[in-house]
Every structure is written in C-alpha cells, then in structure tokens.
N, C-alpha and C positions, 0 to 999 in steps of 0.2 A: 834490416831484414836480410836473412843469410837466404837464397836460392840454389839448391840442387836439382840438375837434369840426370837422369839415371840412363844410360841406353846401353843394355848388353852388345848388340850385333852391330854391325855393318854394311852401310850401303845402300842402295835404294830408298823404301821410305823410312828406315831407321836414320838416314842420316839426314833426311829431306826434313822429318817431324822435330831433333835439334834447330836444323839451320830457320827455317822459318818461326822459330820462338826466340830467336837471339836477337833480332832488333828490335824489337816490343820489351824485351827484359830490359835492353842496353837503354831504351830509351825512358826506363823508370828510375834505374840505374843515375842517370844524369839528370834526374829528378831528385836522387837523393831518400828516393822510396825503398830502394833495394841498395843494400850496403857491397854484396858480392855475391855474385855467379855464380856456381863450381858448375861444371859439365864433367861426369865420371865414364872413363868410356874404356878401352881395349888397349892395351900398347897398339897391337894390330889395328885397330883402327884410327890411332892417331898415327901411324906411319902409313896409311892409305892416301890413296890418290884423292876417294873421298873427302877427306880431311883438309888435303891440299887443298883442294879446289872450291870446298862449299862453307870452310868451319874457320879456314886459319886467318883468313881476313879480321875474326872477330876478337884475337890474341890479347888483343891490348885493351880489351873491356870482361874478359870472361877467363876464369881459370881452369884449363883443362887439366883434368887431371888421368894421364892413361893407367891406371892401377885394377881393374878388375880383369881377373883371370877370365883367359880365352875359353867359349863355350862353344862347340858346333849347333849352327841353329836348325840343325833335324832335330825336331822335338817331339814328334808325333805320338799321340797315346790314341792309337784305334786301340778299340777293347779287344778284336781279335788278334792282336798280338801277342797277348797273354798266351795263346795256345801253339798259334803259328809259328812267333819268334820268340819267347819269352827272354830270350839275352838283349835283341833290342828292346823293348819297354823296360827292365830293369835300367839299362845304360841312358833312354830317355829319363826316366824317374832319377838318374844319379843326376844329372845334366842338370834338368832343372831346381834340384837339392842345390846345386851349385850356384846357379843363379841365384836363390832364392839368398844363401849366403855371400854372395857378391855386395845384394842388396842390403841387407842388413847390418852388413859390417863396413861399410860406407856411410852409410846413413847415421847409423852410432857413432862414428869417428865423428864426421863434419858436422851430424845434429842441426841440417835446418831448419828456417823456421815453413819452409815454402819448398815440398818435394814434387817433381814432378817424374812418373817413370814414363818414358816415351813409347813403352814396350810393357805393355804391365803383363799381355796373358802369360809365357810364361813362370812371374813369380810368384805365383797361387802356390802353394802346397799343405802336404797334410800338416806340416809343424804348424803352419799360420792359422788352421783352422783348429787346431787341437789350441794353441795357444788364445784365440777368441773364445773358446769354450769356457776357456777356464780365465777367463778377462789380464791375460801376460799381455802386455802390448809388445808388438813385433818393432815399435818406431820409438823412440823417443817421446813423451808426452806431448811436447807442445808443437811437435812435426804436425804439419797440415800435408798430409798425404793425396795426390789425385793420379791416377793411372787410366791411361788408352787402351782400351784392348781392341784389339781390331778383329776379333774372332768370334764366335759362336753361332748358335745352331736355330736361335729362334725365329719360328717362321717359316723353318726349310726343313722340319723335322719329315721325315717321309719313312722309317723302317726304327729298326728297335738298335741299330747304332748309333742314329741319329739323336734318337732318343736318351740312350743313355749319355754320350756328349752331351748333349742339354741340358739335362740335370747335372751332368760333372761342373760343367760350367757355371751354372745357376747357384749350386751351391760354395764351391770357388769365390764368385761375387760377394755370394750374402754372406761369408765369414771370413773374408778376406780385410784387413787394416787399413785400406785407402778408404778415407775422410769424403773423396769422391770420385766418381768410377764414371770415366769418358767410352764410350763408344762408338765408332766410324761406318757401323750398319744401321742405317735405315731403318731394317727389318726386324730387328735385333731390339733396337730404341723402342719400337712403336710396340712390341710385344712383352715388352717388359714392363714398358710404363703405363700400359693399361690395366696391370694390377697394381691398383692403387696400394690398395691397404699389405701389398709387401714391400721387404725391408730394403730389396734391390732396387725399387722403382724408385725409393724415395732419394737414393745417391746417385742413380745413372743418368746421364744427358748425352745428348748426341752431340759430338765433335765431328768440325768436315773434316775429309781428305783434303790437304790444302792442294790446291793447283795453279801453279803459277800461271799468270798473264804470257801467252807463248804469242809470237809475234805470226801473224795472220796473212803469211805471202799468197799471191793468188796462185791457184792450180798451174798455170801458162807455166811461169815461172818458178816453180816448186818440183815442177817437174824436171825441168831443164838442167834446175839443180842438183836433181837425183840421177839426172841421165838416161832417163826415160823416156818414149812417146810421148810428145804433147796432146796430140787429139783423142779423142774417143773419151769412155766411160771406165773408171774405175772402183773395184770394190776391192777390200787388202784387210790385211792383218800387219803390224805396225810394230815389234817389239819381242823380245822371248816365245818361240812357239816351245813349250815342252809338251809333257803329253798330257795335261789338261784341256789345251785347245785341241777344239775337233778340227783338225788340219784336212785327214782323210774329207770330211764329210761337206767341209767348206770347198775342197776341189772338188767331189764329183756333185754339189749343186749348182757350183759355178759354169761348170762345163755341160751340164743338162740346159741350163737357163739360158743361155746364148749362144751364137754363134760368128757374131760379126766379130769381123774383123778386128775391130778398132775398142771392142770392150774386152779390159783385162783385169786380171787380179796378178796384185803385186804384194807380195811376202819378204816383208824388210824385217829381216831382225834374225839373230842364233837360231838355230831348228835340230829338231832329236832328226839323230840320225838314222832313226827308225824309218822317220817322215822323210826324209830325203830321198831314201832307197824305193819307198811307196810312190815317189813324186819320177822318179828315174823309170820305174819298169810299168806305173798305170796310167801316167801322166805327160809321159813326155812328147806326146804329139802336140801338148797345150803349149809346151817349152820350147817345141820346134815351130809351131804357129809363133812365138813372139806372142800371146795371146795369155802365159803364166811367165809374171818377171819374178828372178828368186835371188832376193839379197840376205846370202847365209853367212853373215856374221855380226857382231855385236853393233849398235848403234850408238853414237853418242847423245845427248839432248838435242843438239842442234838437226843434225840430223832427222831423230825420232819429232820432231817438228815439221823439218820437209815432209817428211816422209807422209804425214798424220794431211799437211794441206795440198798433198798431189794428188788424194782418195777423191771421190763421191760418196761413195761409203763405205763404211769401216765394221767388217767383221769381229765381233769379240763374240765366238762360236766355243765355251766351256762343253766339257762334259756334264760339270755339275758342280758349278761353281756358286757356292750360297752364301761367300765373300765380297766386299765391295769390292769393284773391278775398278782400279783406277784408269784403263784404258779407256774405257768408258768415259769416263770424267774429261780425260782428253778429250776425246772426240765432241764432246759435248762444248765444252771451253772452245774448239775450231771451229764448232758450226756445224759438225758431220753427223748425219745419218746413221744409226748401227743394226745392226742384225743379231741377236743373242739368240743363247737356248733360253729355251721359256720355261725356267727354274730358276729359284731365288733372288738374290738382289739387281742382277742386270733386266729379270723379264717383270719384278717390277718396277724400276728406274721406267723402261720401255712405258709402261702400261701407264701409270702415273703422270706423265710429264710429254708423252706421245714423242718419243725421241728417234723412234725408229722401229722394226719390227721384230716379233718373235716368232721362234717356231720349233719345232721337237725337232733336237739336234740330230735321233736316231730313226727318224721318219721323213726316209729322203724325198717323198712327194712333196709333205709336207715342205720341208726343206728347198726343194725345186720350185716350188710355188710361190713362196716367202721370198726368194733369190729374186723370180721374175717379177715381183708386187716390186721391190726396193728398184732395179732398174729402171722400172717404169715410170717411178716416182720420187726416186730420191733426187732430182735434178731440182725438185719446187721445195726442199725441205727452206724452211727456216725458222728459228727458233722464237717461239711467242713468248709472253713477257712472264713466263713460268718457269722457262728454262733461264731465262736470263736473270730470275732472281737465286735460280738454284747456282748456275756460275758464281752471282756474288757471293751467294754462303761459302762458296769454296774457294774463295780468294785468303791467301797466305793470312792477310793480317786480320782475319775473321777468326780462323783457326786459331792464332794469337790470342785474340781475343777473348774466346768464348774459354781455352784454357787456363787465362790469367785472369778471367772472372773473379771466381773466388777469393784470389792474391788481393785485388782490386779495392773491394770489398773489405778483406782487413788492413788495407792501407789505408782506408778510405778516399780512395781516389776513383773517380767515376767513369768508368769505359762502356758503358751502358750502350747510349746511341752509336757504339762503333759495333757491337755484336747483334749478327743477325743468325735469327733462330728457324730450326727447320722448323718450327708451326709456319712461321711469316711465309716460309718459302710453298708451302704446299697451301695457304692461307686458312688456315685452323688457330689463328689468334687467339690467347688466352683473353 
C-alpha cells in the first residue's frame, strides 16, 4: 500500500499535522502494511527550519518530495471582496486554482492507494464540483481520499456573511472527492452530524488538534525561567497577538480588576504594532508599575511552555474567533484557567467542559467582572475527569489514529482500542 501526505503551506500546524502522522505510518511501514510513504510539500518548506527540526529526523523511513509550486496562504474569500477589492478575490480564486492543481497533479503522478491532505479547505473548488456533477473523478479510482479542514462557519453563523460562507462551505464538502472529510471544530462536527439523512454528515468525523504532552514545570520555577516576578498572580496571553486578540480590551480589564501590587499580566509573544503604541501612550503606568510584563518577540516551543506554566490564567480574549483555538488546548493540556470572548468554539469549549470563564469581549463591565470572578478563583481551578478525557482525545497518537482509521480498516489491522472519540470524551456513547 502506497501513502501520500499532501501539505501546501508551512509551519505551524501544517507542519505539526505531517510530523505527528509519521510515526504511526512508519510504524505500519515496519509492519509491512504500508509499502511507502511519500510526503509532497514545498521546495520552501523542505528548506525551512520547520523541516529541520520536526520532519527530517524521519528521512530514512519516508520520501519527501519538495515539487509543489509555492502558494501564498492569504486565501480569503469574504463575499464583500467581490465589491471592495475584486483584484484580491480574483488573485485568491487564482491561488487556490493553483492549489487545487498541485493536488491533482501529484496525486495522478504517484497514484496512491492511501491520500491524506493535511490542509484540505483550500482544495475545494468550482472544477471539483463541476467535475462531481458530471461523476469525472478528480483522484485516481482506487485513491481513498480523506482531508482536515480546520474551517467553517457551523454554529457561529450570526449575519448574512456568515451565512453565505456556510453554505460555500457546505457545499464545497458535499461535492468535493474526499472518500472522508476530517474536521477539527467541535462545533462544526456536531452541526453537521445532526443531519442525519445528508450526504456530508455521512463522510465527516471529528479529528483532535493533536497536543503534545508539554512538560509541567511549577509556576516558582517557570517563572524564574522567564525572568519574571516569582510572587503574586498572573493572567497573560502566551503567543502571536495580531489583531484578532482583543489585546486593547484584555489591558483595560485587567487594569480595572486590580490593583495590587503583585498581580500582573504578562504578554509573551510578537504583537501588532498598533497594540504596542496603545500599550505605550494608555498603558504605561501598568509598565512603569512592573504590574504589565511585555515580551515582543517570537517564542520558541520551549519557551511558549514556560511561558504557558508561569500564568494562573491564560487570556485567549478573540474578537470573533469561531475557529478552534489551539491556545486553548494548551492551556488546557497545562492545567490553566482561561478567559474567552463568549463566541464560538472557545465560549463553548468554556461552557462544555467548565474550563474557565466567558464574557462579551466588547462589554467592558462585563469584561471587568469576568477578570475579577477568574482572580478570585482561578487559584482552586483543577481539572475533573472531563477535561482530562478531553486532553487524552488530543494527544498526538489519537490524532494518528482516528486519521489512519480508515487505512486500518483496509489493511485490516485493528487500531480500534487506540482511538478515542469525541462522543467518549463529552460521554454521548453510541
């Protein structure tokens, strides 16, 4: 049995979604279940440092191959573009044309029997649905096709853009060539699969965010590491601020909700520099209190690990984010408390699983009160045996798992009792 991994992009979790499928393959591989590997990727990102560090260990079990043309991954199709910018959504529609023909001409070359695209949203497009209509197959026959999409709108629809992305989406899915359609929202899973009697509930299953096991230094020490105050209380944001997180809105509740000395918010990670110049001229009595720590530049994993167990609790404050939030997942993996807006997948993770609190990101009493509920309390959080089954779903070789299902299945080799299913984890048992 021939395996191909597909990954347009670079970095993050495109390269995080290969590297934890490569020892679960390699280990079918030395089974003799899987004859060869191919992984298709980017010249650019097999000359990344990503590559160095997470992929090239696996050289002598897996064949990379860097041959798919470079695609910038601003791919956005808001419907008001069409009016606004129409030069950008034609150059995204080229983009993803591009994509789509990466994929397929890959796929036709190496023909295997076992595709998996680790990025599937965006290879949707109109050829693939025009081509369904008229029953072309876009794969080779006897390809078993499965694709991740880590996007869509179900759940969190709230206005008539929202809306139309939903249906783009939906329909995308239901005439799109993957054999089976992974998805990484929650929210997304559960609204989908409740219509039964359609054609997308019957291919889609929820795939975790895999999260690695990060090693669990105590606060003392974590801090010490970062170079920080040991005493007192903290609440932070951990990672990329761009202008998704409500940064504005996390300092002026922070700074309403307290005032001692010894409780601070610490912001580790790159920041727009929009927020920076806001943090400089309405903020900087909290910088000159020692009271806001501001670490403005990129972190590495080890790092974003201190960083993550020097908190109390961990702000992941979106504007409107109806995406899984893998910070979240972190936090949650550490032990830690969070604070979200009380929109889509993070304020129901919260509500679900009582992980920490919500509150309208743009209603700063609200916001002021939510700040001063989590200080109060988030010293007694710990996690009951709900969160800790949700941890295990999202452990790397689950993720492995529940993707190489299917493979399994036509190998006939039984990985059954290794995958755990988000029914088990929320205990809605078939």
């Amino acid at each position: 049995m021939k395996v191909q991994i597909f990954e347009q992009f670079i970095g993050g979790h495109y390269t995080n979604y290969i590297e934890h499928l490569l020892p679960s393959l390699i280990e079918l591989k030395k089974l003799n279940l899987i004859k060869e590997i191919i992984v298709t990727i980017t010249p650019e990102h097999f000359a990344s440092e990503y590559f160095e560090k997470q992929l090239k260990s696996y050289s002598s079990w897996v064949n990379f191959e860097p041959c798919l043309k470079y695609v910038d991954a601003s791919l956005g199709l808001d419907p008001r573009l069409i009016i606004k910018n129409p030069r950008v959504f034609i150059s995204s529609l080229q983009n993803r044309a591009q994509i789509s023909n990466n994929l397929t001409n890959s796929v036709n070359r190496i023909k295997p029997d076992y595709l998996i695209s680790t990025t599937a949203d965006t290879q949707s497009s109109l050829k693939w649905t025009v081509n369904s209509l008229f029953g072309v197959h876009s794969f080779p026959k006897n390809t078993y096709a499965v694709g991740i999409f880590h996007y869509g709108y179900s759940g969190a629809v709230t206005n008539l853009t929202d809306r139309i992305k939903d249906f783009g989406y939906r329909m995308t899915w239901k005439y799109s060539p993957w054999s089976r359609l992974f998805v990484v929202n929650p929210l997304v899973y559960e609204k989908v699969s409740s219509s039964k009697s359609s054609k997308n509930s019957q291919r889609i299953k929820l795939v975790p965010d895999p999260v690695p096991s990060f090693e669990n230094i105590d606060k003392k020490t974590a801090r010490n590491l970062f170079g920080i105050p040991e005493d007192g209380r903290y609440i932070g944001f951990i990672g990329s601020m761009d202008h998704r997180v409500a940064i504005p809105e996390i300092l002026a509740a922070f700074r309403s909700a307290t005032s001692r000395p010894t409780d601070r918010l610490l912001l580790a990670g790159k920041i727009l520099p929009e927020y920076k110049k806001i943090i400089e001229s309405e903020f900087k009595s909290l910088l000159a209190e020692g009271r806001l720590i501001l670490m403005d530049r990129y972190l590495n994993l080890d790092e974003m690990n201190i960083g993550f167990c020097s908190l109390d609790i961990v702000s992941i404050m979106y504007y409107r984010q109806n995406n899984l939030s893998a910070n979240l997942l972190k936090s949650v993996a550490m032990h830690r408390p969070v604070i979200v807006n009380k929109f889509g997948y993070t304020d129901m993770m919260v509500n679900q699983f009582n992980i920490g609190w919500s509150c309208d990101v743009l209603n700063p009493q609200n916001c002021l009160n939510t700040f001063e509920k989590a200080l109060d309390k988030g010293l007694d959080y710990f996690p009951n045996e709900k969160i800790k089954r949700l941890i295990e779903f999202h452990r790397p070789d689950n993720y492995a798992g529940t993707i190489l299902q299917d493979l399994m299945d036509r190998a006939e080799h039984n990985l059954q009792d290794r995958v755990k299913t988000w029914e088990s984890v929320i205990g809605k048992l078939d």
